[in-house]
C-alpha positions, 0 to 999 in steps of 0.5 A: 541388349546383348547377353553373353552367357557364361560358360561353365569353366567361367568363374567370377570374382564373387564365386571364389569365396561363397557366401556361406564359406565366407560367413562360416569362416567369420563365425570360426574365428569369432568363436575362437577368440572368444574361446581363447579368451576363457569364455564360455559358450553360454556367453556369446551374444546371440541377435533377436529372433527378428534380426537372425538370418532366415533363408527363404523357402522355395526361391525360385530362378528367374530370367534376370538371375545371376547367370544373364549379367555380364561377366564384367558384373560380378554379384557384390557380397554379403558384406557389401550389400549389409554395411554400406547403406541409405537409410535415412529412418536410422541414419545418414552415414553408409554404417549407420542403418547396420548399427542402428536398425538391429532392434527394429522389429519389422514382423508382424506386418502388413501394407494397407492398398487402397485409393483407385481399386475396386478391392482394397485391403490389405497385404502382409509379409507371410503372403509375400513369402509363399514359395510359389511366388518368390524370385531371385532377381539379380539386379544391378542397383545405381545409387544417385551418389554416384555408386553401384552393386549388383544384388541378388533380391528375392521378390515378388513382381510389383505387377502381380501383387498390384492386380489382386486389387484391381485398380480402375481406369483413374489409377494413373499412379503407385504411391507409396509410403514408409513406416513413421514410428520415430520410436523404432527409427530414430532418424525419423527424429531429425527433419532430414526429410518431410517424414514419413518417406514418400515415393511413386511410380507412373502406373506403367513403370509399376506394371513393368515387369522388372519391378518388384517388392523384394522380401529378401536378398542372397536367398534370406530374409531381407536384413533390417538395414536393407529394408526390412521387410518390404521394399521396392526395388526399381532397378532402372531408376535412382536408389531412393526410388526403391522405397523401403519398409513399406506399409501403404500403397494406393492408387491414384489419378495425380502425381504423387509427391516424393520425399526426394522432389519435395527436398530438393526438386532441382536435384531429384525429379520425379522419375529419377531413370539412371541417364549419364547425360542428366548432370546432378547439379553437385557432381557427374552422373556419367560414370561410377564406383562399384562397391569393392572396385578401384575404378570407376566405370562408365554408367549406362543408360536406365542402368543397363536396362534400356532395352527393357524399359526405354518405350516406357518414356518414349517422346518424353524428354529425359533432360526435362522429366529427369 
């Protein structure tokens, strides 16, 4: 795969505005009509301690960071990757995780690993955050929809956290597994899916470097909406692979069931790897929208990473294990 470097006098679209100018113009604006509204400090409406915006210590560069995308590939705003979102747990609609996930309290927390290990135990979200550990991983992120973003995670490699526990030989597979609390994730009240969320990775695609349990996004903890506060992020692979708020993990010999699959097994199969020439029975899979683009563009193999991945699935046929 060929990465071109940008130069320095190279500007994005994404770069004209930054993050925090954007947001601090919001919340002059905001202030201001609320001012000119004869309202007094002390009445503006504040979000929980949970749900504020907390930057995150010690985030370090990686090799997958903002400046080894191509220049077609400017990172998507703020904005973009909070309001438009699956969700399933709070919502079917794109806006509904934003409206709905605002109360959920996702700390203290912590995800039980167990199953084909010799050490299982447990893993919480402080021990993520350490600042030794913690990446900034820009990742191109493909949903099955037929849309895409460009995110700047923060995370840890899956691989790293993984070996700490140290599967055995019969640790063929990751399963993985979201919180079931209908009480705080009010879509779980619906049977929309066979709660709670299910996912898996072959134990080679966990290992692989590219994958990661992400903590947070543009240098901040990971808003509600997105996840909070641990998900997977499997950039080579359908959204819905990337689990969200996840509290088990566990090896295992079988093949594990995925939420997805056990839906709809015709349309979602168990590796679900980004391939423009595998049609989802309802619409194409060859081209898609970038979120805050008119154009479609054409969708590459692996999502783009087929360099990095594409001798996972050698002799595999992708039409089949789709």
């Amino acid at each position: 795969m060929l990465i071109k470097h940008r130069k320095a006098s190279d500007v994005l679209g994404s770069e004209i505005t930054s993050k925090s100018v954007f947001d601090d113009r919001r919340r002059f604006l905001k202030t201001a009509a609320l001012a000119g509204a004869g309202l007094a400090a002390s009445t503006l409406p504040t979000l929980p301690a949970y749900a504020a915006r907390t930057p995150l210590d010690g985030v370090q560069k990686s090799k997958w960071s903002a400046e080894s995308l191509p220049e077609n590939d400017p990172v998507n705003s703020y904005e973009d990757i909070t309001s438009y979102n699956n969700f399933y747990e709070f919502g079917t609609g794109k806006s509904d995780p934003k409206e709905n996930a605002q109360e959920f309290e996702p700390r203290p927390w912590e995800i039980m690993v167990e199953g084909a290990c010799a050490k299982p135990g447990k893993i919480s979200f402080e021990d993520l955050i350490k600042p030794h550990t913690l990446e900034e991983r820009v990742y191109r992120f493909r949903c099955v929809e037929a849309w895409s973003m460009v995110v700047p995670w923060v995370g840890v490699p899956l691989g790293d956290i993984l070996k700490r526990f140290e599967p055995t030989a019969d640790a063929r597979y990751v399963y993985f597994e979201t919180l079931l609390d209908p009480e705080r994730m009010p879509g779980q009240r619906a049977p929309v899916l066979n709660w709670p969320y299910k996912e898996g990775l072959r134990m080679d695609e966990a290992m692989n470097p590219l994958s990661i349990l992400a903590v947070g996004l543009y240098g901040e903890v990971i808003p509600n909406q997105n996840g909070a506060p641990v998900r997977l992020v499997v950039p080579w692979k359908y959204g819905f692979k990337s689990i969200k708020s996840i509290v088990k993990i566990k090896f295992q010999k079988e093949m594990p069931p995925t939420s997805w699959n056990e839906a709809a097994a015709r349309e979602y199969g168990f590796y679900s790897n980004v391939n423009p020439a595998v049609r989802h029975p309802r619409w194409s899979q060859a081209s898609e929208r970038r979120i805050g683009e008119i154009f479609k563009r054409k969708t590459l193999m692996f999502n783009g990473y087929e360099e990095e991945v594409a001798g996972l699935y050698t002799d595999m046929d992708l039409r089949k294990w789709f």
